[in-house]
C-alpha positions in Angstrom: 243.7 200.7 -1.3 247.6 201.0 -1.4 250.1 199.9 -3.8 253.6 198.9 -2.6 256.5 199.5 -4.8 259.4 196.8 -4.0 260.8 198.6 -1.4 264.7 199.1 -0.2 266.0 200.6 3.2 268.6 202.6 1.6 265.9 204.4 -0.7 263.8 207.6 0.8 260.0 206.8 1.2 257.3 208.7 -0.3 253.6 209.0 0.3 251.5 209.7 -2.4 248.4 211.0 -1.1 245.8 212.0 -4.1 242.3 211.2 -4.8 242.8 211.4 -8.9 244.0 208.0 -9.7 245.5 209.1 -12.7 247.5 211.8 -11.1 248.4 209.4 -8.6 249.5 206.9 -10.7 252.0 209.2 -12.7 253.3 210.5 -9.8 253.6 207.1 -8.6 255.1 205.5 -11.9 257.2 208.5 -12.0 258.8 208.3 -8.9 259.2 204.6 -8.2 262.5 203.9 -10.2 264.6 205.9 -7.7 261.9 205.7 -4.6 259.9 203.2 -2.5 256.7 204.7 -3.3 253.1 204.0 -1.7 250.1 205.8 -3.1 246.8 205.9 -1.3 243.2 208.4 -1.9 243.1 210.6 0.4 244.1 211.9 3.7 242.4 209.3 6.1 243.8 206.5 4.0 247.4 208.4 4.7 247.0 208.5 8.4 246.2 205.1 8.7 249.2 204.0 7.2 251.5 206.8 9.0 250.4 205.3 11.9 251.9 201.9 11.0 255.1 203.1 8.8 257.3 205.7 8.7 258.3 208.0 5.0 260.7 210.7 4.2 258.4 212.6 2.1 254.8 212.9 1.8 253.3 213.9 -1.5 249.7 215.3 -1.1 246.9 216.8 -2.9 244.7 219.7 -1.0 241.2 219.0 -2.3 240.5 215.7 -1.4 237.6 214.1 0.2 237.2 212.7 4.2 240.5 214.4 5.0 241.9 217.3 2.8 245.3 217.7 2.2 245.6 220.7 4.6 244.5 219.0 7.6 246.7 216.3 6.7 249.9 218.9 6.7 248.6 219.9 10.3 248.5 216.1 11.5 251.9 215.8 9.8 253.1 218.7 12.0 251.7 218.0 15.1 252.7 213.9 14.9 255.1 212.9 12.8 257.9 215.8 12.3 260.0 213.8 11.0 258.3 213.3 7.7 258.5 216.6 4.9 255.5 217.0 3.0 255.3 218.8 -0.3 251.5 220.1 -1.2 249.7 219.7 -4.8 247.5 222.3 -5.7 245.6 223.0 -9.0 245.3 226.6 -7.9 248.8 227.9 -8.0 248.5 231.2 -6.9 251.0 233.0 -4.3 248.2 233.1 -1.7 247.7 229.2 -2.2 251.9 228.7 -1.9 251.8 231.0 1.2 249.1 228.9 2.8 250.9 225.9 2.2 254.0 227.1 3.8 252.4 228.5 6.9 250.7 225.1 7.5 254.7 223.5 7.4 254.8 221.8 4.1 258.1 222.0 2.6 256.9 223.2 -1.0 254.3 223.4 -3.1 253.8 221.8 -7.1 251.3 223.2 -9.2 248.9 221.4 -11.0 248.8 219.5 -14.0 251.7 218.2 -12.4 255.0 218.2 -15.0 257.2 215.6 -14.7 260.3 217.6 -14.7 259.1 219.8 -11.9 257.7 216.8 -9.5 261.2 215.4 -9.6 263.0 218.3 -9.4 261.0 219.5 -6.4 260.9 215.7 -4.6 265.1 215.9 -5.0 265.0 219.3 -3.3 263.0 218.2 -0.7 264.6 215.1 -0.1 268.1 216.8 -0.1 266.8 219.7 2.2 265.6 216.6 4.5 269.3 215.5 3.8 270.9 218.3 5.3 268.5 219.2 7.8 268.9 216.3 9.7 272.4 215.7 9.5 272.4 219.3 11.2 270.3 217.8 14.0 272.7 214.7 14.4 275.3 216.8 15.2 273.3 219.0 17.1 272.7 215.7 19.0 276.3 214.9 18.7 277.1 218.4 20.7 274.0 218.2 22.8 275.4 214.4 24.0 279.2 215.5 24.7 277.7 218.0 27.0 275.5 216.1 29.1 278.2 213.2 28.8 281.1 216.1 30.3 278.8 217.6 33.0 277.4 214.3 34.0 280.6 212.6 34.8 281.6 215.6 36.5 279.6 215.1 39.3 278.8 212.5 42.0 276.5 214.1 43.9 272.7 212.0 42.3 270.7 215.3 42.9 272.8 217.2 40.9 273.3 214.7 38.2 269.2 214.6 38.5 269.2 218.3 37.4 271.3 218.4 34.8 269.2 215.5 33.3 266.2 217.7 33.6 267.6 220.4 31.7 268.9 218.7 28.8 266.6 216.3 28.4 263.8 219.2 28.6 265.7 221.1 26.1 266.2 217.6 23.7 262.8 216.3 24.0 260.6 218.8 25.2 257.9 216.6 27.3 255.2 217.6 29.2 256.3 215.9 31.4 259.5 214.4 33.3 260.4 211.1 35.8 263.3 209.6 37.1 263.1 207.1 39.9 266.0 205.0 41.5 265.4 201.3 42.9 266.5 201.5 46.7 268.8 199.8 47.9 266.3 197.0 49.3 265.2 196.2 45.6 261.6 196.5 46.7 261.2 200.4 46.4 261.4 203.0 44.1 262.2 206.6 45.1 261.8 209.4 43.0 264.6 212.0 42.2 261.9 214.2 39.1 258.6 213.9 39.1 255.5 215.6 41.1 257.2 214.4 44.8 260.6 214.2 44.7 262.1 212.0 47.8 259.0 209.8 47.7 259.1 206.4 47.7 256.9 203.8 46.4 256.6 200.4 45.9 257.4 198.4 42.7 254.5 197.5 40.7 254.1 194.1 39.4 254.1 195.6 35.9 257.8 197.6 36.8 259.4 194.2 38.5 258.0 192.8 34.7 259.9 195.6 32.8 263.4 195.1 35.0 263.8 191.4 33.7 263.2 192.9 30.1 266.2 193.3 27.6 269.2 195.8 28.6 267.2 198.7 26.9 263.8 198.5 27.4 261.5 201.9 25.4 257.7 201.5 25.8 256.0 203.8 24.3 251.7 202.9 25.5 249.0 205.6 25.8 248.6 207.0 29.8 245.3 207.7 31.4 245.0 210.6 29.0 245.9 211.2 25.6 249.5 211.5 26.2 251.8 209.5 25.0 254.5 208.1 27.0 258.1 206.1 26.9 260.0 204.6 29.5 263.4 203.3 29.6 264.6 201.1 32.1 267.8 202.2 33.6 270.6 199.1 33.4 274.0 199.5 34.8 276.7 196.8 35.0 273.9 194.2 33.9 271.7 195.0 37.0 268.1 197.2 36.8 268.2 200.9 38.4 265.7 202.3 38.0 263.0 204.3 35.4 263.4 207.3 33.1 259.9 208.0 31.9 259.3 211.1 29.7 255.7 212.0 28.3 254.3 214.4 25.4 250.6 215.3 25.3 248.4 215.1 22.4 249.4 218.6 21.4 253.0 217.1 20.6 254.4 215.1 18.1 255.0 211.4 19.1 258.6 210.3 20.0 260.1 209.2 16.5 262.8 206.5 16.0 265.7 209.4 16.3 263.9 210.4 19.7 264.3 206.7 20.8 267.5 206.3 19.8 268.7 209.5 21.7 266.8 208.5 24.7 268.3 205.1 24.7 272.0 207.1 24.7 270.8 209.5 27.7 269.7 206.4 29.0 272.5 204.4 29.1 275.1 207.4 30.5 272.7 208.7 33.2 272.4 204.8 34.5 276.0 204.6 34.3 276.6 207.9 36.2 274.1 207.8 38.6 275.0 204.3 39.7 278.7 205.3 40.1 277.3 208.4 42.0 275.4 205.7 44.4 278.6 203.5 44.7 280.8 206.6 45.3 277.9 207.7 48.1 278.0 204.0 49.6 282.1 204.0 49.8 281.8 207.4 51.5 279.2 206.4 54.0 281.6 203.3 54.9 284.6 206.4 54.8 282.8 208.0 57.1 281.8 205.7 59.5 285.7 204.7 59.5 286.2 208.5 60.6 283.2 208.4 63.4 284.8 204.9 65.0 288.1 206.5 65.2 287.1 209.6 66.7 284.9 207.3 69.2 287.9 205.6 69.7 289.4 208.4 72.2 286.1 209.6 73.4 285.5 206.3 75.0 288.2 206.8 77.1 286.7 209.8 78.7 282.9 209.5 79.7 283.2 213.4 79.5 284.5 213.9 76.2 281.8 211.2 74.3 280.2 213.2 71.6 282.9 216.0 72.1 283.8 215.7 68.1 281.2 215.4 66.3 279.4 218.7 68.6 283.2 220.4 67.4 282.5 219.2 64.0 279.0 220.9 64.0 279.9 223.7 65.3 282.5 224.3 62.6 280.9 223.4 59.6 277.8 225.4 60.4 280.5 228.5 61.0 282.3 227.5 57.6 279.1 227.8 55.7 278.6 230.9 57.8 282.0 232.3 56.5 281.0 231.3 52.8 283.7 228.3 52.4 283.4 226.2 49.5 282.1 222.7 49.8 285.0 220.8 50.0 287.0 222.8 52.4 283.6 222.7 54.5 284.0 219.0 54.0 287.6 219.2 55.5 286.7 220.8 58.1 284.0 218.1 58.8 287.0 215.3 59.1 289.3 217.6 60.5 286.7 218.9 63.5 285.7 214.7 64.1 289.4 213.0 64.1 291.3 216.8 66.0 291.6 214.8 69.1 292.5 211.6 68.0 296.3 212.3 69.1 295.2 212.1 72.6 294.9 208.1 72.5 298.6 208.4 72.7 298.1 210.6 76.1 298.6 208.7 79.4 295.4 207.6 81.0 296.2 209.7 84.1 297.3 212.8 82.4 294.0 212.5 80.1 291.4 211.8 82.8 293.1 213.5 86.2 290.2 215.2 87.5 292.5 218.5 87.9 294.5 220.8 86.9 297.7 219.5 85.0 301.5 220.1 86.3 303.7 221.6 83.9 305.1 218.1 83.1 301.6 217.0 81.9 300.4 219.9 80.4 303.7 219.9 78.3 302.5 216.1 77.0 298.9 217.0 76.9 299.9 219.5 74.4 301.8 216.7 71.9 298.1 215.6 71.0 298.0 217.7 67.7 301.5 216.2 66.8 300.7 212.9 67.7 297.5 213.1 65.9 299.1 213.7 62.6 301.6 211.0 63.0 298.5 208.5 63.0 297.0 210.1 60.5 299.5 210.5 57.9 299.2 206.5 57.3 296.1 207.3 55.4 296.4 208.5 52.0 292.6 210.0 51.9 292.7 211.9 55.5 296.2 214.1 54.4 294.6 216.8 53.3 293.4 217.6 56.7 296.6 217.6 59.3 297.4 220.8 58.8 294.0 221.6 60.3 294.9 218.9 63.0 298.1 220.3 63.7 296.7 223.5 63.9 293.8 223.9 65.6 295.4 224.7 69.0 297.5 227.6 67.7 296.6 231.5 68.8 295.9 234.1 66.5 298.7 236.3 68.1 301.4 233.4 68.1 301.2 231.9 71.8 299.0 228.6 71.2 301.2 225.1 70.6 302.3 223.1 69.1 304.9 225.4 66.7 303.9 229.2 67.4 302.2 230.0 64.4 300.5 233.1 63.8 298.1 235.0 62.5 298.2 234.3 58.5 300.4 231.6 59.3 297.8 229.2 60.7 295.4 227.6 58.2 291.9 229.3 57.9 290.3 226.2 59.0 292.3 225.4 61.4 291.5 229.2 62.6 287.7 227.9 62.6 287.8 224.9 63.9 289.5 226.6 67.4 286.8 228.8 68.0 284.1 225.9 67.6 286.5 223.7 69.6 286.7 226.1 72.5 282.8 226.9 72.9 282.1 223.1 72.9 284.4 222.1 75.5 284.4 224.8 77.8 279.8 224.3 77.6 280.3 220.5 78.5 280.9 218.6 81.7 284.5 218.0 82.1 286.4 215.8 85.1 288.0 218.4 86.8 285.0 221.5 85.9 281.3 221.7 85.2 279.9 223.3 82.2 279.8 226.9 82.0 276.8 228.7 80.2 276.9 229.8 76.6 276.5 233.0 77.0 279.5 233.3 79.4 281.5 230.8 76.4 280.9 233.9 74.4 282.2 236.5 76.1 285.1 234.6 77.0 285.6 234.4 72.8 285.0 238.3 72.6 287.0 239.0 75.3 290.1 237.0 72.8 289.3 238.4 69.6 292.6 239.4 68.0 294.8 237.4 70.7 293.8 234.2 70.9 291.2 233.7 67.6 290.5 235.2 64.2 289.2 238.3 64.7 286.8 237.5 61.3 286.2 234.2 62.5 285.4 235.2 66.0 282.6 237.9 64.6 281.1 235.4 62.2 280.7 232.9 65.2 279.1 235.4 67.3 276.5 236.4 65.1 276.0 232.9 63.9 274.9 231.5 67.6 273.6 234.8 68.8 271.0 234.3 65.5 270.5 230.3 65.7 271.7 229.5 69.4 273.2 226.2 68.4 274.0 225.0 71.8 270.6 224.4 72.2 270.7 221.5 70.0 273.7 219.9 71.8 272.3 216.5 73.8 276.2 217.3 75.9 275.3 220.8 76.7 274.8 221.7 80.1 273.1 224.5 81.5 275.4 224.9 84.8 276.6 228.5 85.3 280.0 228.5 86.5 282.0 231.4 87.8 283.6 232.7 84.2 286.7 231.7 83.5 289.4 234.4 81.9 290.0 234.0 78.0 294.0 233.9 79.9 293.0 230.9 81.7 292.4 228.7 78.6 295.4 226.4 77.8 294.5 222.9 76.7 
C-alpha cells in the first residue's frame, strides 16, 4: 500500500520503490522533510501509480519480488523519460554500478543505505534533473524561434506543411504524423501529412465533437494498436481549422506534460500561420480573378483575340521556368503576359478590329497600346511591378520594335520573354484580317529573328522547349491552317 507524505507543488517528488519496509521507511522518513515522498513494495505497485502521477525521482531497489527493480528502470526508460531513477543495490560492485547505468538509471546507492549518502546522491540527482531540463527548455526555446521564423516566412500551406514535419519529427519523434485542414465548406477535411496527402474526407461525428471543445483541445486515447496518440485541434481567430494528430508506438515513451505543452505552442503558431496562408491564398484568388476580368475586358472586343492572354501568359511562364527564373519574376510574368494588351481598350474600334492591314496613321496608334497600357495600370499599387514588362514587350532585340527603341540589354528580361511567347500565339491563332499559320512555320519565323528581332537565349530556350513538349497542342485557339509563311520582316504589331 502507499503512504502519502503532505505534498507541495514546488517540492521534487520521489518514488520509493523497495520491498524491505524498514529500508523503505528510512529512506522515506529520511527524505520527507525536504520532499513529497510516496513509498510503495515493489515494482508493479510503482507502475501502477506512475501511471496515475507523475515524480522527479524514482528511488528503487533491484531485488524485489513481481517486478524487479531492473525491469522497472527499463519501463522508466521506455515510458516515462521524464522521471530519473537512482538504483539500490546490496551488491555494490563495479559490474552491478555498470549494469545500472546501461539500463538509464541516473546512479546507483549501495546497500545498507547511509543516510548521508542517500541524501547526497538524491540532491545530485535532483540538481542534475535541474539542469538537464532547463537545457531542454531552452533547447525548446531555440527549437520554437526557428519554426516561429521559418513559418511566418512563408504563405505558401504546403510549404509551411513541411516545415512542420521536420521540426516537429525532430521535437517529438512520432511514429507517426497528421495534419488536416477543414475546407472551406466546413464539412470536409483534407489532408496536407499523413498516408494520402490531398485527400479529403468527411468530418466524423467524433471530430465535429472535438471542434466545439475548448481553444486547445490535447487528447491523448489508445489507437487501434498499442500506440498512443494526441490530437490538437487547430483554433485560429476563435474558429476550428483543422487537426494536428502525432502518434508514438508502444516502443516509445508516452507524451509527458512538457511534450503537451510544446505541442500546444506548435499548435497554436502553425494554426495561426496556416490560416493567414489560406486568407493570403483566398485574397490572391480574388487578385487574380481581378487580373483575368481585365484582360477579358479587351478580348471581348475582338472574337479573335478571346483567350489570346492567358495562351501568351502560358506560353511565357512555361519558357520562364524553362530559363530557370525565380518564382516571383515567373509570377510577374504571369500578370504581365495576361493584362500586355490591356492598352488596346483605348484603341479605336475600327483600327482594333479592321479586317486588314493598317495605314501608317493606324499602325502609328495601334502601336500606343503598351503606353496606354501602363497609364491604366499605374493606378494600381500591386500591378507596378509589371509595366516595365508591359511597356516592353513589343521592343526588338536589335533596337527597331516600339514604343521607345530599346535594345538589347536595355529591355527587361521578361519583357524579352514575354515577346517571343506573344509572337508564336498570335501569329498560330485566327485573326480578322489572316488565318492561323502552323507552328512549325511560327518557328522558323522565330529562328529566322534570332539576334534581330528576339533574345537570342530566349529564342533557343523557346525552341527547344516546344520542339520537346509541343505546347500548341494544348491551345483550345490554335488552328491548324497552313498559311503561306510570313517573313520574320513582315511582323509589326
Amino acid at each position: 500500500m502507499a503512504d502519502y507524505a503532505n505534498s507541495s507543488p514546488e517540492r521534487p517528488r520521489i518514488l520509493i520503490v523497495e520491498d524491505e519496509v524498514n529500508i523503505r521507511e528510512f529512506c522515506r522518513l529520511l527524505l520527507r522533510r525536504h520532499y513529497d515522498v510516496v513509498a510503495v513494495g515493489d515494482g508493479l505497485a510503482a507502475i501502477e501509480l506512475l501511471s496515475t502521477q507523475t515524480f522527479d525521482l524514482v528511488l528503487t531497489d533491484l531485488q524485489m519480488p513481481n517486478l524487479d527493480g531492473i525491469a522497472l528502470v527499463q519501463y522508466l526508460r521506455a515510458h516515462h523519460l521524464e522521471t530519473d531513477a537512482v538504483v539500490m543495490t546490496a551488491h555494490a560492485t563495479v559490474e552491478t554500478a555498470r549494469e545500472a547505468l546501461k539500463l538509464g538509471a541516473l546512479d546507483y546507492i549501495a546497500k545498507p543505505v547511509d543516510a548521508e549518502q542517500l541524501q547526497k546522491t538524491v540532491r545530485t540527482a535532483l540538481e542534475l534533473r535541474r539542469v538537464r531540463r532547463e537545457k531542454e527548455r531552452l533547447s525548446d526555446l531555440v527549437l520554437m524561434y526557428q519554426f516561429s521564423q521559418v513559418i511566418t516566412a512563408s504563405l505558401d500551406v504546403q510549404e509551411q506543411s513541411a516545415h512542420l514535419l521536420e521540426f516537429v519529427g525532430r521535437r517529438f519523434a512520432p511514429s507517426n504524423i497528421g495534419l488536416s485542414l477543414i475546407d472551406a465548406d466546413g464539412d470536409t477535411l483534407v489532408v496536407l501529412i499523413g498516408p494520402e496527402p490531398g485527400q479529403s474526407l468527411s468530418l466524423s461525428e467524433r471530430d465535429e465533437q472535438s471542434l466545439r471543445a475548448a481553444h486547445y483541445q490535447l487528447i491523448e486515447c489508445p489507437t487501434t494498436s498499442s500506440d498512443r496518440l494526441i490530437e490538437v485541434v487547430l483554433r485560429s481567430r476563435d474558429h476550428a481549422i483543422g487537426f494536428l494528430n502525432l502518434t508514438r508506438n508502444s516502443e516509445q515513451p508516452s507524451f509527458d506534460a512538457a511534450d503537451r505543452h510544446l505541442i500546444e505552442i506548435f499548435a497554436s503558431q502553425i494554426a495561426a500561420a496556416l490560416d493567414n496562408a489560406r486568407l493570403y491564398r483566398a485574397l490572391k484568388d480574388q487578385y487574380e480573378q481581378m487580373i483575368a476580368a481585365l484582360a477579358g475586358a479587351i478580348e471581348a472586343r475582338d472574337a479573335y483575340t478571346y483567350g489570346h492572354s492567358r495562351q501568351v501568359s502560358r506560353y511565357a511562364v512555361r519558357l520562364a521556368q524553362e530559363l530557370g527564373l525565380s518564382p516571383a519574376e515567373i509570377e510577374r510574368i504571369h500578370y504581365a503576359g495576361l493584362l500586355h494588351d490591356i492598352g488596346k481598350i483605348g484603341i479605336r474600334d475600327d483600327i482594333l478590329l479592321k479586317p486588314g492591314p493598317l495605314s501608317p496613321e493606324e499602325l502609328t496608334q495601334m502601336r500606343r497600346h503598351p503606353q496606354i497600357g501602363v497609364r491604366i495600370l499605374e493606378q494600381i499599387s500591386g500591378l507596378r511591378d509589371i509595366l516595365p514588362i508591359i511597356a516592353a514587350h513589343h521592343e526588338r532585340f536589335d533596337g527597331t520594335g516600339y514604343p521607345y527603341g530599346l535594345k538589347g540589354e536595355e529591355i527587361p528580361f521578361e519583357a524579352r520573354i514575354l515577346a517571343v511567347a506573344d509572337t508564336f500565339e498570335a501569329l498560330t491563332a485566327d485573326r480578322a484580317y489572316r488565318s492561323a499559320m502552323s507552328p512549325e512555320a511560327v518557328l522558323q519565323i522565330i529562328q529566322d529573328g534570332r539576334g534581330t528581332h528576339w533574345d537570342p537565349q530566349v529564342v533557343d530556350a523557346f525552341l527547344r522547349l516546344m520542339r520537346r513538349e509541343r505546347l500548341w497542342e494544348q491551345s483550345p485557339r490554335l488552328r491548324q491552317v497552313i498559311q503561306p509563311p510570313l517573313s520574320v520582316e513582315s511582323i509589326s504589331s
